[in-house]
N, C-alpha and C positions, 0 to 999 in steps of 0.2 A: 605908648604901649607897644609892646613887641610881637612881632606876625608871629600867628598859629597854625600859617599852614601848612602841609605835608607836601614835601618835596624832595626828589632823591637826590641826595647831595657826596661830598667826603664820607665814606665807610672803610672801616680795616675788614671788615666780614667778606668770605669767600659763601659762606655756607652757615649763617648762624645759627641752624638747626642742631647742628653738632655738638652742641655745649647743649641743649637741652635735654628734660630726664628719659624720655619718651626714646631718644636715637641709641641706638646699638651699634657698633662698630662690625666692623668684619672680624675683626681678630679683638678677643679682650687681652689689654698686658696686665702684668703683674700680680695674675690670681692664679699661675700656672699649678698647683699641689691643689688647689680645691677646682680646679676645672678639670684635672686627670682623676680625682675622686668622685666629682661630680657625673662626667661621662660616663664611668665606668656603673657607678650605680642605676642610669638610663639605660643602659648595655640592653637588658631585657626587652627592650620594647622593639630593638629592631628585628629580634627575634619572634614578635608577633606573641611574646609572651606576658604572664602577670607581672605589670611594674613593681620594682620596689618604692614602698612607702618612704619619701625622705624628707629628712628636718634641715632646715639650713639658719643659722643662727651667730649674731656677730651685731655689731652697733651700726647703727644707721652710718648710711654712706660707703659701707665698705667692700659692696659690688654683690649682695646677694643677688636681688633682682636684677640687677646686669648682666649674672651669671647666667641668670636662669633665663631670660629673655634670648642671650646668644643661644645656648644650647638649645632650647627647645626649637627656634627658629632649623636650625639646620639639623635636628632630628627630624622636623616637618616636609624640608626641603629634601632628607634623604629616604625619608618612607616612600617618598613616590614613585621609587623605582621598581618597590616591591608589590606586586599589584594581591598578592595576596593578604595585606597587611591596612587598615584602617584606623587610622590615627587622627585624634583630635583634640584638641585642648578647650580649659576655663580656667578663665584668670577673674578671683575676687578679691577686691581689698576690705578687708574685714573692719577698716576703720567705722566704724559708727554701725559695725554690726555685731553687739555683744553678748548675742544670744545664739545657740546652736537654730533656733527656731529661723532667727534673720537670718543667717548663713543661708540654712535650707533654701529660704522664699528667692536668695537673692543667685541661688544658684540654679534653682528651677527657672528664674529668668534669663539667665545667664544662655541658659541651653536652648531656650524659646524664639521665635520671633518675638515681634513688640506688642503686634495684636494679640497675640496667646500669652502674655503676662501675669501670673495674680500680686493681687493685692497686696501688702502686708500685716494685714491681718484680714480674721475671718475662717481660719481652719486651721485645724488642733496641729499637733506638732507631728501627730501618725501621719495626718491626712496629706503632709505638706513632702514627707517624706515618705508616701506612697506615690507620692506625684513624681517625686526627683528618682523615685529608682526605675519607675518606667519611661520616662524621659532618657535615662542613659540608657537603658537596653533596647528604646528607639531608636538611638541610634549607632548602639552597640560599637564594636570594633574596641578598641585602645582609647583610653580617656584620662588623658591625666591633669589633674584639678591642681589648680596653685593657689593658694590663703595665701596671700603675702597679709605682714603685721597679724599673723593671726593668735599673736597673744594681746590682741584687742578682743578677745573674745573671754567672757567671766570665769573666773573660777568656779567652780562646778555647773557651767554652761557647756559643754565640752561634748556632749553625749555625740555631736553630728562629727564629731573628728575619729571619733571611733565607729561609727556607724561608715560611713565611705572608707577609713583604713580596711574593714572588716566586712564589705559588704558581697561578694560573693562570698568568703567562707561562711557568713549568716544566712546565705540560700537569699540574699535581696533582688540578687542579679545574676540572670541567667546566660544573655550574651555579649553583654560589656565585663572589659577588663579594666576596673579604676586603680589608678595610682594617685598618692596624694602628695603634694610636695607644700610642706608648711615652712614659710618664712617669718622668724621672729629675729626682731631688736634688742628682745629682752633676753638676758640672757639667764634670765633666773625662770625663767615661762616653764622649760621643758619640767624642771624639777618640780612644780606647781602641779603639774597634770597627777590625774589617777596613773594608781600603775598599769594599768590595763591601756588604757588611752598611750598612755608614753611608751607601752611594747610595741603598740601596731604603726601608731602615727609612727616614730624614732627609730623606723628596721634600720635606713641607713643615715648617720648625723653626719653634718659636716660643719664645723666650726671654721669662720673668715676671722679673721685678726686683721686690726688696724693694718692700713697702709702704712709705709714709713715715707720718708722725704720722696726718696729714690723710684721709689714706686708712682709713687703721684705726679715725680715729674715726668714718669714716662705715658703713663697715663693723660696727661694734660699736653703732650707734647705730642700723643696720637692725636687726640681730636684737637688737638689747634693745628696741624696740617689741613684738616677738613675744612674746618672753620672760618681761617682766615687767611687772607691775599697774603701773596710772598714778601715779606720785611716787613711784614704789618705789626710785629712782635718786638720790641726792642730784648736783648736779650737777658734781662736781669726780669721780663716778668713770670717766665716759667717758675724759674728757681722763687721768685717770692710768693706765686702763687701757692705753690707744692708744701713751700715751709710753713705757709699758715694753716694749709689744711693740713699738717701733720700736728702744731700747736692744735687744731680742733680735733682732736681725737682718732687721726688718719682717716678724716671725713673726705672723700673722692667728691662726695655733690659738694660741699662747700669749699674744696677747690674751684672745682668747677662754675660759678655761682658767682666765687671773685672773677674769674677769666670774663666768664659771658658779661657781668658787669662792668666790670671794666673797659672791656670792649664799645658796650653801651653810651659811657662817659666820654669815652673816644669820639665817638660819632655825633654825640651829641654837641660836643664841640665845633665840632666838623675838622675831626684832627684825623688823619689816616694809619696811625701809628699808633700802637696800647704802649705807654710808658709804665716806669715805676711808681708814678702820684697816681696815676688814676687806678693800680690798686690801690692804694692807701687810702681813695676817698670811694673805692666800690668795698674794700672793708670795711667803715663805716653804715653804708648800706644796710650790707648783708647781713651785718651784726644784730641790726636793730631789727630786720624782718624775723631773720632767725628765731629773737626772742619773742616777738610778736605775738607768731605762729605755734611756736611751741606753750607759749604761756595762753591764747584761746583754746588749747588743747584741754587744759585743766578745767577740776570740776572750783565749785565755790570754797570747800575747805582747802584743797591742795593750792591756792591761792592764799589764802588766809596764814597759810605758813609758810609760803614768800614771804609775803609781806610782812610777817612777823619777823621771820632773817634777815629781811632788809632792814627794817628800824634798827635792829641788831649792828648791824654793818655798818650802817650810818653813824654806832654810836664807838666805833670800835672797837664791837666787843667782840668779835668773830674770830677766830674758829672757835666756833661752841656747840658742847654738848644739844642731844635732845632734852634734855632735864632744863635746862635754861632755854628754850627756845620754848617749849610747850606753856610757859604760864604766860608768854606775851601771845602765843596761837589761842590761847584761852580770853586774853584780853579780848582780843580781835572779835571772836565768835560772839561775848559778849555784845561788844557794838554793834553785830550785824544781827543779834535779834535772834542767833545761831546755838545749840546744843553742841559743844567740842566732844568729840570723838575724843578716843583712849590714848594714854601715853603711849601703847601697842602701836596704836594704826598711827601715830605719828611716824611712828621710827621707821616701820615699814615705807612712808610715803616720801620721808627724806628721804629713804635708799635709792627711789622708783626718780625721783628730780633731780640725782646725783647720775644715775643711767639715762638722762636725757641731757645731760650737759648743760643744768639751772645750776646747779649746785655740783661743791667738790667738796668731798668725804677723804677724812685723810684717819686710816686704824693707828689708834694709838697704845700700846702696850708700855704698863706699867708695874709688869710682873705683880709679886706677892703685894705690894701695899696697895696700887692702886687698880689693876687688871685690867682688861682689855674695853675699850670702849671705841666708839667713833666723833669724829671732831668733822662742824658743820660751816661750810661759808659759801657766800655769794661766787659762781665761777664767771659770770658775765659783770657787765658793769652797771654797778646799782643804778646811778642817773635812766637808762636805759630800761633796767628790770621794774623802777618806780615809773614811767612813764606808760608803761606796757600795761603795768597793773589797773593805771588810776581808773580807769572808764569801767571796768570790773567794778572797781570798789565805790567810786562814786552810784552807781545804777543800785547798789543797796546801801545805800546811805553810808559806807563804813571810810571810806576817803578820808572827808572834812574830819571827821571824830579820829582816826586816826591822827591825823597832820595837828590836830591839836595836842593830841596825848602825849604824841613825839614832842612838841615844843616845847612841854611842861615838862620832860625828864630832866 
C-alpha cells in the first residue's frame, strides 16, 4: 500500500494562486476595446457622480468578471484620494437566486454584518425592499452593485433589476448614488427582459467576444509568469493550452484549468517541469468535471433530453431535428413517471444546452422546399455525457429502463 502522507517535495509552481478564478492580475491582456468601453462608462463615479447602469454580456470564460474585478479594484484604489468622494461596492452571484425577492434578501445581507442578517423568508417583497433602500442610504455615498450570471434570475422575476436601475429617480433613495452592473452568459437574457427593465438596466452594453488562439496565449502566458518557477513550462504547452481553449469556445477558464491541471499532474509526479502529456491527460480531466458541473446544473427535464440525444448519438442518428428528438424525450418522461412539456419548451431548451457548450446546433437552410430549421448533436463526448447523467437517472428509476429500451432498438 502506498504512503498518504503530505510532504513538500518537486513542484513547477512559483505562485499557484494565479491560475485560480478568484486572482486578478495587475494588467488584464487581450480585452483592451471592452476595458477602454468599460472605463469610460465607470468615468462617472470618479466624478462623485450617478453611475451609469451597465450590461456586460458574452459566453462563459471570456473575461467578463475579470474585467470587472480589475476595474473596480483600481476605481477603489483611485477614490481614495478624493476625500470628497464615498465609494463602495456588492458583488452577488445570482446562481440559485431566481427571484427578484432572493436578490433583494441576499443583498440586504450583502450590505449587513452577519449578526444583522434576515432570513430568507418571512417578509413580503415591500418589506425586504424597504430594508435594502435604507440600508444603502445608511451608508450612502457611490454604490455600485454587480449581479454576475444574473440571467439566473426568471423571466418575469426582474421587478428588483429595475427597481435599483431606477431607484433614486423613484424617490427610493435619498443619499446613495446606486449603479448596476449586470453580468450575463446568456446572450439571449437581455432580449428576454421587459422593455422598461432592458432601458434602465442596458444604459451602457458591452458585448466580450470569444478569445481567439492568440489572445489566450497571451493571457496564459501572463499568469504562467506568476505562477510558475523559471523553465517550469516546456515550450509547446502554452501554445496547446491556448488552442484547446479556443476549440472551447475562446473559454479563458478552461485554458486556464488545463494549465493549473496540468501543472497539478506535474507535481504529482514529482516532475518539476509541465510537458505536452500532462495536458493531454489534465484534458481528460477537465473535460469530464466540466460536464459534470454543468450537467448538476440542470433541472430533471433538461436531463431527460440529454439523455434522449444521447441514445440518439449512440444510435447514429445525430444531427437531428427537434421533431425527432422529442418523442424519445417523451419516451423518457414516460419511465420516469414524468408529464413531457411542449414541443415549444423543447426547442427553447436545446438552444439554452447549445449556449452552455452540452450540445452543438448547426442552422440549416433549405430555401423554398424545405426552410429553415436547426440540426441537433452531442458537443462532448457521449461515454462521458452518459456517465454524468446516470446517478440523475438511476435516483428516479429512469437508467435501468432506459439502458433496456436502448438495448431493444
Amino acid at each position: 500500500m502506498g504512503s498518504h502522507s503530505f510532504e513538500r517535495s518537486i513542484t513547477p509552481f512559483e505562485n499557484r494562486e494565479a491560475l485560480l478564478d478568484d486572482y486578478t492580475p495587475n494588467t488584464l491582456v487581450g480585452r483592451d476595446d471592452e476595458l477602454d468601453e468599460y472605463h469610460e462608462a465607470l468615468e462617472p463615479v470618479i466624478y462623485g457622480e450617478q453611475p451609469n447602469n451597465v450590461f456586460l454580456y458574452g459566453k462563459a470564460g471570456v473575461g467578463k468578471t475579470a474585467a470587472t474585478r480589475y476595474l473596480l479594484r483600481n476605481l477603489k484604489e483611485d477614490a481614495e484620494q478624493y476625500p470628497d468622494l464615498t465609494l463602495s461596492t456588492a458583488y452577488i452571484n445570482c446562481d440559485g437566486f431566481e427571484t427578484s425577492y432572493r436578490v433583494g434578501v441576499a443583498l440586504v445581507n450583502a450590505l449587513r454584518p452577519p449578526e444583522d442578517h434576515i432570513p430568507e423568508s418571512g417578509y413580503s417583497k415591500s418589506e425586504v425592499y424597504a430594508k435594502l433602500w435604507q440600508d444603502l442610504d445608511d451608508r450612502g455615498g457611490i454604490i455600485l452593485i454587480v449581479l454576475d450570471e444574473v440571467d439566473h434570475i426568471n423571466q418575469g422575476e426582474d421587478s428588483i433589476l429595475y427597481q435599483l436601475s431606477r431607484a433614486r429617480e423613484n424617490e427610493n433613495l435619498q443619499n446613495a448614488r446606486v449603479g448596476v452592473i449586470g453580468i450575463s452568459n446568456d446572450l439571449t437574457f437581455r432580449d428576454r427582459l421587459s422593455p422598461k427593465v432592458r432601458s434602465s438596466l442596458c444604459e451602457r452594453t458591452i458585448s466580450f467576444p470569444h478569445y481567439d488562439a492568440n489572445e489566450l496565449r497571451e493571457v496564459l502566458k501572463q499568469r504562467a509568469n506568476v505562477a510558475f518557477k523559471d523553465d517550469a513550462l516546456t515550450d509547446d504547452v502554452i501554445p496547446k493550452c491556448a488552442a484547446l481553449g479556443a476549440q472551447a469556445s475562446g473559454d479563458a477558464r478552461h485554458a486556464l484549468d488545463l494549465l493549473l491541471t496540468a501543472g497539478d499532474i506535474a507535481r504529482g509526479n514529482d516532475e518539476g517541469v509541465v510537458q505536452e502529456d500532462h495536458v493531454e491527460e489534465a484534458l481528460e480531466r477537465v473535460e469530464k468535471k466540466e460536464i459534470e458541473e454543468g450537467i448538476s446544473d440542470l433541472n430533471d427535464h433538461e436531463r431527460y433530453i440529454l439523455y434522449a440525444l444521447a441514445t440518439l448519438s449512440s444510435e447514429d442518428e445525430t444531427p437531428v431535428r427537434s421533431r425527432e428528438i422529442y418523442p424519445r424525450y417523451q419516451h423518457v418522461c414516460s419511465l420516469a413517471g414524468r408529464d413531457e412539456h411542449t414541443g415549444r419548451w423543447l426547442r427553447d431548451h436545446l438552444d439554452e444546452l447549445g449556449m452552455l457548450g452540452i450540445l452543438s446546433l448547426t442552422e440549416k437552410n433549405e430555401g423554398l422546399a424545405g426552410g429553415k430549421y436547426r440540426e441537433y448533436d452531442l458537443q462532448q463526448d457521449l461515454g462521458l455525457v452518459v456517465t454524468a447523467l446516470e446517478e440523475t437517472l438511476d435516483s428516479i428509476g429512469v437508467h435501468e429502463s432506459l439502458s433496456s429500451y436502448h438495448d431493444g432498438k
